[in-house]
N, C-alpha and C positions, 0 to 999 in steps of 0.2 A: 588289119580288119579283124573283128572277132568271130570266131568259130562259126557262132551262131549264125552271124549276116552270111553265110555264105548262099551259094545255091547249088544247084546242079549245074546249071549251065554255066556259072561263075569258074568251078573247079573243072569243067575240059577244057572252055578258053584259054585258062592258062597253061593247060601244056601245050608242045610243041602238036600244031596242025589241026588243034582242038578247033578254029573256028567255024571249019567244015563240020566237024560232030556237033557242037553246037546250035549248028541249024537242022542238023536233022534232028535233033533232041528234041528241039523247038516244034519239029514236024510233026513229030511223032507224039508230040504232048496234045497238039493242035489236034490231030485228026483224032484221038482217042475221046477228046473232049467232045468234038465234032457228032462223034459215034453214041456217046451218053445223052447229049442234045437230042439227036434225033430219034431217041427212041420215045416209043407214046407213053408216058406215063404221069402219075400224079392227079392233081382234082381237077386239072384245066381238062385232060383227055377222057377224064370219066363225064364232065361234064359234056364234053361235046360229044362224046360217044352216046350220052345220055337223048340229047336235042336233036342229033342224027337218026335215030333207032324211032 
């Protein structure tokens, strides 16, 4: 496989007992994403902030 195609989560899999961190990485990627989502911002929430008010 080349350098490049790798991932994060590809490179603790394969060490020994990586597939446990692997899921929390996964978790941890998940809920951070989760946390950016929900916060209010950008032209959808100025617009609804705009139609609310």
């Amino acid at each position: 496989m080349r350098s490049w195609a790798r991932s994060p989560a590809g490179l603790i899999v394969d060490q020994p007992g990586g597939t446990l961190w692997s899921f929390a990485f996964a978790a941890t990627v998940i809920a951070a994403a989760t946390a950016v989502a929900a916060r209010p911002a950008g032209p959808m929430a100025r617009a609804e902030a705009a139609v609310n008010a």
